[in-house]
C-alpha positions in Angstrom: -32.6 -70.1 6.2 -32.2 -70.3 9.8 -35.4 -71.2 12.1 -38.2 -68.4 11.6 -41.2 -67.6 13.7 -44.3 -65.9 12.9 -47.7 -64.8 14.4 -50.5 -64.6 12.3 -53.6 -62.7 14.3 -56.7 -61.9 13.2 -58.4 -59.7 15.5 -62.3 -60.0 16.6 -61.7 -63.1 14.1 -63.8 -65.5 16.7 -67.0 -65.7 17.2 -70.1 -67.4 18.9 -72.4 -69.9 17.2 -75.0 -67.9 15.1 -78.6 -69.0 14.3 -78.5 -67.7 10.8 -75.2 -69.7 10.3 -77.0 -73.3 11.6 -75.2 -72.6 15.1 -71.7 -72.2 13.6 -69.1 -69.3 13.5 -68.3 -66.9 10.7 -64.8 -68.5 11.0 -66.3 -72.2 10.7 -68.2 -71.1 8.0 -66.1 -68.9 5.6 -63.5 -70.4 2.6 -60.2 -70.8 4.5 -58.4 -73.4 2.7 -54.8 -71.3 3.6 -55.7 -72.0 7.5 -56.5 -75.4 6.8 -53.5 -76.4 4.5 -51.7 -75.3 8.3 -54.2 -76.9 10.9 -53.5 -80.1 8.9 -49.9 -79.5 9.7 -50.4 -78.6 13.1 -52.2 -78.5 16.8 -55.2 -76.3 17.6 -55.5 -75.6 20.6 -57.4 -72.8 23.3 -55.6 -69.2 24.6 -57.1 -67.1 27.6 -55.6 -64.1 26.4 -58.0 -61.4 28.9 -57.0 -62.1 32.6 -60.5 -61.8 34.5 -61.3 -58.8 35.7 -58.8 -56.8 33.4 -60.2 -55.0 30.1 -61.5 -57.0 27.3 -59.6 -54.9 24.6 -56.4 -55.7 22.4 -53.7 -54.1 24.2 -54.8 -56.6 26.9 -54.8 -59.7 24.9 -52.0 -58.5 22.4 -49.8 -58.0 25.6 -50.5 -61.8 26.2 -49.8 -62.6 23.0 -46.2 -61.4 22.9 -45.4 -63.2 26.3 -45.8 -60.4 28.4 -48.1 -61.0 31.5 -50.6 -58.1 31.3 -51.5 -58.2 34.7 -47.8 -57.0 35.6 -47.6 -54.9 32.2 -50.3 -53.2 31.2 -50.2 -49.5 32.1 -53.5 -48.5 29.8 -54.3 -48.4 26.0 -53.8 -44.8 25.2 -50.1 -45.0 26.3 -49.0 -48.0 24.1 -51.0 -45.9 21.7 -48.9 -43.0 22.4 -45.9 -45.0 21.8 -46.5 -45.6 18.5 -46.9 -41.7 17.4 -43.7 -41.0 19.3 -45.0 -39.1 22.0 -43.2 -38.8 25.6 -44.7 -38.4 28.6 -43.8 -36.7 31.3 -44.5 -38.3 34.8 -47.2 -35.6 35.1 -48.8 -36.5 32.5 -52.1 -39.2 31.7 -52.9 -39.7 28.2 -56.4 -40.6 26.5 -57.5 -42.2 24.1 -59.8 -39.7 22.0 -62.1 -41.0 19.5 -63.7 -38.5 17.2 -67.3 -40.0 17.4 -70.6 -39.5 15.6 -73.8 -38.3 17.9 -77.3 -37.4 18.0 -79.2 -35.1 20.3 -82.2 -33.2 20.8 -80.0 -30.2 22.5 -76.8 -29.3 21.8 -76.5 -27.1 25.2 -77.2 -31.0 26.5 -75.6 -32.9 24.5 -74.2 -35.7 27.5 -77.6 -35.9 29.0 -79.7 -36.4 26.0 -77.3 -37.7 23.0 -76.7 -41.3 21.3 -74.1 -42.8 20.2 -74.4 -43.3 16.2 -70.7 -44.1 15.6 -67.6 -44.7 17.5 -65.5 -44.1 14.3 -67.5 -40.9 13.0 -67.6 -43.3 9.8 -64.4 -44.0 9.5 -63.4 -40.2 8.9 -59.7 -40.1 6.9 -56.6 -39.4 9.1 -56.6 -35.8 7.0 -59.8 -34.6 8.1 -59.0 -35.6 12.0 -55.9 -34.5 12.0 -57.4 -30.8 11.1 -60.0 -31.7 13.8 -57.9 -32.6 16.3 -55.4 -29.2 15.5 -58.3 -27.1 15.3 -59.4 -28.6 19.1 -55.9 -28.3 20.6 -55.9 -24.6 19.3 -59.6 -23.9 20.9 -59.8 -26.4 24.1 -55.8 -27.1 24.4 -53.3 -25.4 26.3 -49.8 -26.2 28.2 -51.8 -28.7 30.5 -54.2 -30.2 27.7 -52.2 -31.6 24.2 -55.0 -33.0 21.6 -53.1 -35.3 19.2 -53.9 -36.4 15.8 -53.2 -40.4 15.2 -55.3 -42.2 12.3 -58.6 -42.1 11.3 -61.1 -41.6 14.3 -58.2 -43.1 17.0 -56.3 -40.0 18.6 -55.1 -39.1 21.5 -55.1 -36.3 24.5 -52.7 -35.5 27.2 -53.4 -34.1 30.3 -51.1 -32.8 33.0 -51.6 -34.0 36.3 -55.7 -36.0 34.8 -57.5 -38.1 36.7 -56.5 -41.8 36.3 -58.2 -43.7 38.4 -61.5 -42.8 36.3 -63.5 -45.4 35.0 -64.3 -45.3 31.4 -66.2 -47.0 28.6 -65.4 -47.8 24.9 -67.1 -45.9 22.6 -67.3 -49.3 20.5 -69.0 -50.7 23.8 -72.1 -48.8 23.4 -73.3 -48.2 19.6 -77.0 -46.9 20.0 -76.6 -46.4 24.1 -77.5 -43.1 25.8 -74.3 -41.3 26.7 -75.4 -40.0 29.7 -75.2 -43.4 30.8 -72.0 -44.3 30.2 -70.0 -41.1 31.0 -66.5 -41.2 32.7 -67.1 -42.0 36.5 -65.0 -41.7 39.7 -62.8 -39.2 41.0 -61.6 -36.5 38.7 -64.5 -38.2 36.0 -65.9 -33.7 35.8 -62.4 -33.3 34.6 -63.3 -35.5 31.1 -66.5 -35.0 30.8 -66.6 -31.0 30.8 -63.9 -31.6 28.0 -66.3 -33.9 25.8 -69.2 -31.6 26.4 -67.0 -28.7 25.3 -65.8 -30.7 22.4 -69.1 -31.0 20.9 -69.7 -26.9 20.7 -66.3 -26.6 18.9 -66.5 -29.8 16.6 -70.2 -29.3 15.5 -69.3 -25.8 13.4 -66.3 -26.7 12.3 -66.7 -26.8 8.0 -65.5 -30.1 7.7 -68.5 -31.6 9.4 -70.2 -29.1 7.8 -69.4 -30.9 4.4 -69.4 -34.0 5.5 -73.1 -33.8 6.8 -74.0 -32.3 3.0 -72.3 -35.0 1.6 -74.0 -37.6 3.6 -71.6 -38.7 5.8 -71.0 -38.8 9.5 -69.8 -35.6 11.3 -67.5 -36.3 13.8 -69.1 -33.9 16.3 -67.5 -35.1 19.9 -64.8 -36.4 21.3 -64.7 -39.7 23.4 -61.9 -40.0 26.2 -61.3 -43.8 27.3 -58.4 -45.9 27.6 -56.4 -43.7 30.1 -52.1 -44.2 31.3 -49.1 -43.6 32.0 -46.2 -44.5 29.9 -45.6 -48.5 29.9 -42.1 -49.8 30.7 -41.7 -53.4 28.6 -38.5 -55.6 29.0 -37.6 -56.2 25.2 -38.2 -59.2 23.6 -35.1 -59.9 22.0 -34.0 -59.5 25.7 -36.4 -62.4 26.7 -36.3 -64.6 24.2 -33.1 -63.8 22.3 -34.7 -63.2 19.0 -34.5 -60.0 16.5 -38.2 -59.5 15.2 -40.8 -57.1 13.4 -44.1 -56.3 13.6 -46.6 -54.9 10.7 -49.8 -53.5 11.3 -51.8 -50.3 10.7 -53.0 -49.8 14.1 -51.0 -47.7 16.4 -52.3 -49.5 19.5 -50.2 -52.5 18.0 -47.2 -51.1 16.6 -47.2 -49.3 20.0 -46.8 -52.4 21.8 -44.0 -53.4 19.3 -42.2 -50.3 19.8 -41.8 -50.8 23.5 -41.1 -54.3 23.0 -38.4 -53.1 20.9 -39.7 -54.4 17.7 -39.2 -53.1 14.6 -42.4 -51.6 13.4 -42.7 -51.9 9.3 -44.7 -49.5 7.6 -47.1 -50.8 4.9 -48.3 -47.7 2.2 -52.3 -48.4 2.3 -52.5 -50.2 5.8 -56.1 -48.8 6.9 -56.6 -51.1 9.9 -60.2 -51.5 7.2 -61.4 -54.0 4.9 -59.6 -51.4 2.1 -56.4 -52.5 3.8 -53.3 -53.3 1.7 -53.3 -56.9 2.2 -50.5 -58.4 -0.1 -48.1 -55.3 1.0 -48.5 -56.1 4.4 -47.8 -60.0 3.5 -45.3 -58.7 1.2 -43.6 -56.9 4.0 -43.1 -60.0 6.7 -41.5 -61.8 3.9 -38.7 -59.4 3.2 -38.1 -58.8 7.1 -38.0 -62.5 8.1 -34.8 -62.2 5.4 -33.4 -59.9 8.3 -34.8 -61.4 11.6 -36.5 -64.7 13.1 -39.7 -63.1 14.4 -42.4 -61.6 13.1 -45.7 -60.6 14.2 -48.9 -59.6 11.7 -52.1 -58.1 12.8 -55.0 -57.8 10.9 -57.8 -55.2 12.1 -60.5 -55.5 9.6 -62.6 -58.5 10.9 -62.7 -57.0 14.1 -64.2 -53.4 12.3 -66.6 -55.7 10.6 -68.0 -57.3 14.3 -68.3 -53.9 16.0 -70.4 -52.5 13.1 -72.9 -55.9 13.4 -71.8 -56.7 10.0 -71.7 -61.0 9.3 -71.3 -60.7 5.5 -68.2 -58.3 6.2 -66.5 -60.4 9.0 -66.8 -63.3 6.5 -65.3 -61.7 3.5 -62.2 -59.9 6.3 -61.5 -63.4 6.9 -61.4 -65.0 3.6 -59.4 -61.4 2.5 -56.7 -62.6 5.6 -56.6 -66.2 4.1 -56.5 -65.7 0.6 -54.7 -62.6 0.0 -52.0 -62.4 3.3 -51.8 -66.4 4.5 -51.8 -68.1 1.8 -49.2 -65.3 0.2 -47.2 -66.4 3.1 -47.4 -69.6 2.6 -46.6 -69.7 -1.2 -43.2 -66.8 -0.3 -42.2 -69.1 2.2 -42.6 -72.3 0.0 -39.5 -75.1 -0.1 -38.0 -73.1 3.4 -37.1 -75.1 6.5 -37.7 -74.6 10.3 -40.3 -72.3 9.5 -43.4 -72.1 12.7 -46.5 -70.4 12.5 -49.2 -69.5 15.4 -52.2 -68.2 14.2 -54.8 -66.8 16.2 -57.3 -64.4 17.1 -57.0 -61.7 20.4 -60.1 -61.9 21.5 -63.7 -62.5 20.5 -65.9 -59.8 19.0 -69.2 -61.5 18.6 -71.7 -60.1 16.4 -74.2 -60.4 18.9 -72.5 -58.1 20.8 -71.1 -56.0 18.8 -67.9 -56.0 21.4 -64.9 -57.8 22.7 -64.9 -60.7 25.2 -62.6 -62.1 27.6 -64.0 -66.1 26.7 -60.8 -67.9 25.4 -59.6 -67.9 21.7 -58.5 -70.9 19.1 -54.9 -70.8 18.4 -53.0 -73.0 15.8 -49.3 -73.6 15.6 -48.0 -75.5 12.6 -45.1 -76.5 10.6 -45.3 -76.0 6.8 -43.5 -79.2 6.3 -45.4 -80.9 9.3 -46.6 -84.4 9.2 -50.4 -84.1 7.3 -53.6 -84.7 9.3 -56.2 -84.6 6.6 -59.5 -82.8 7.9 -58.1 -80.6 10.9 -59.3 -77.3 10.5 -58.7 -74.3 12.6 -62.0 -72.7 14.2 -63.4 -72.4 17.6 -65.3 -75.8 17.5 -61.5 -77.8 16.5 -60.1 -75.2 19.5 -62.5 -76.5 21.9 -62.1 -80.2 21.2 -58.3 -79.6 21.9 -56.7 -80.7 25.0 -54.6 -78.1 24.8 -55.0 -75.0 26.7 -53.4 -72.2 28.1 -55.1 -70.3 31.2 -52.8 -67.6 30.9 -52.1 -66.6 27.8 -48.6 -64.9 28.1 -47.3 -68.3 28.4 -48.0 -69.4 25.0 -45.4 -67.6 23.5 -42.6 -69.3 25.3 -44.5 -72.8 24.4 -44.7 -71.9 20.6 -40.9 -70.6 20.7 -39.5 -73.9 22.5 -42.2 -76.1 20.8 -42.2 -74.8 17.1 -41.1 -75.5 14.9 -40.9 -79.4 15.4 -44.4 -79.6 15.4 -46.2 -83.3 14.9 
């Protein structure tokens, strides 16, 4: 086998020092022996992947990732988003992120001004009951200037010809148990959005799928959410700048967005969630058949990141074990007796559970060679990134470090 490069990211994987964990991390505390049978054959080091002042999401710190400089890339989440499902845009055209969200009120003619947010995913609602959602708002608040998209799960999208994009807006994940009123679009064109959202709630709220789901017990998904706003991105590919063929598997269409216009080929995994149900061999399964076609390829896992924005420790624990157990070391063992092989693992960014939300501070990485010299005791966490001399300011230079470094790694 020729040389072979993959990425291994575990997203919201970091964390801050917790009181309940004696002062260490969910990721220094949980059973990783996969990551540590490669920090022992490898460096640790730290990755800024958020620019300052730019967004603190993962199309942001993904873009980094994958060597491409956000601050000259990055055209807006819902785009990338957009990508993925397929979708052109005309030049007209802004796209939106549209979360079907859960909230409470005591007025539903005043929803924005006196509502809560309970849930930015609705509680996880399937991809089949918001993709009727989102067809039965397109039919109701759509029209040839306003396209309501189904994508998975809660995450959809809207299209709007000629919408305000200069607005500034929040992430529903940004503000669990936060008035809304107080964190409505803002700026010029902001009326625009939020007349849509406030309209969203009347139509939503009798539909008979929330209907049942409020029997049932469950979240209705009783309002939209627009964030994330765009135009469509324009990425050089990579095989154009680094001369490699490459894959990417993932169940989140923000990420095989951004492989799509980096011209990666995006494998589909049967019973990817982007959850802890997640199909975690199949998507191990899956890099190991397509590194027998090309030299890159890129996994992202969502569920540990699900498990920080809900404040859940005992579930970003297990999402990390799940990642080393049932996806690393699967790579590990399919990969077992091959030469030239380089890893980087990593998290995008921090979720801490304190916060319940992403931060720009900077993230451990690891890059290793399975047949690298043995350094008994190195483990990979944010304490071993920390006492690393090795740093990258700006993260979109990593890439080209791990590609030239890897995978003749000490």
């Amino acid at each position: 086998m020729r040389k072979k490069w993959v990425v291994l990211l575990g997203d919201g994987m970091g964390d801050y020092p917790m009181p309940e964990l004696e002062n260490r991390t969910p990721l220094e505390v949980a059973a990783t022996p996969a990551m540590d049978y490669l920090a022992e054959r490898g460096m640790v080091g730290m990755v800024r992947t958020i620019p300052s002042g730019m967004p603190k999401g993962s199309d942001v710190a993904n873009l980094s990732i994958l060597g491409y400089d956000p601050r000259r890339y990055y055209s807006g989440r819902a785009p990338l988003e957009a990508a993925s499902l397929g979708l052109s845009l005309s030049p007209e055209e802004v796209v939106y992120r549209c979360n079907l969200v859960s909230v409470s009120c005591s007025s539903a003619t005043s929803v924005l001004e006196t509502g809560t947010m309970v849930d930015y995913s609705a509680g996880h609602i399937s991809s089949r009951e918001a993709a009727v959602l989102m067809r039965f708002l397109d039919e109701e608040l759509g029209g040839e200037s306003c396209r309501f998209h189904p994508g998975v799960s809660y995450r959809n999208l809207l299209l709007i010809r000629g919408g305000p994009e200069e607005v500034c807006c929040t992430p529903p994940h940004d503000i669990p148990g936060r008035p809304l009123w107080q964190n409505l679009p803002r700026g010029k064109g902001a009326e625009v959005l939020i007349s849509l959202m406030r309209r969203s709630y009347q139509v939503l709220s009798r539909h008979p799928i929330n209907m049942e789901r409020q029997k049932s017990g469950k979240l209705p998904a009783n309002l939209i959410w627009l964030w994330g706003q765009g135009r469509e991105p324009c990425l050089p590919s990579f095989a154009g700048r680094y001369g490699l063929t490459g894959s990417i598997v993932s169940a989140v269409d923000l990420i095989k967005g951004i492989g799509k216009c980096a011209g990666l080929q995006v494998l589909e995994v049967p019973g990817a969630t982007g959850g802890l149900d997640t199909n975690y061999e199949g998507k191990a399964e899956a890099l190991l058949r397509s590194l027998e076609e090309v030299d890159f390829c890129f996994l992202h896992l969502e569920a540990p990141d699900e498990a920080a924005h809900n404040g859940d420790l005992h579930n970003k624990i297990h999402a990390i074990e799940q990642f080393d157990r049932r996806i690393i070391q699967k790579i590990i063992d399919g990969l077992h007796g091959c030469q030239g092989i380089a890893v980087l693992l990593l998290c995008d960014h921090l979720t801490p559970l304190a916060v319940r939300t992403h931060t720009d501070d900077p993230v451990p990485f690891l890059i290793s060679s399975l047949e690298g010299k043995v350094s008994p005791g190195r483990r990979y966490n944010e304490a071993a990134g920390r006492g690393s001399p090795l740093c990258f300011d700006d993260g979109f230079r990593l890439m080209e470090y791990f590609l030239q470094r890897a995978p003749s790694v000490p």
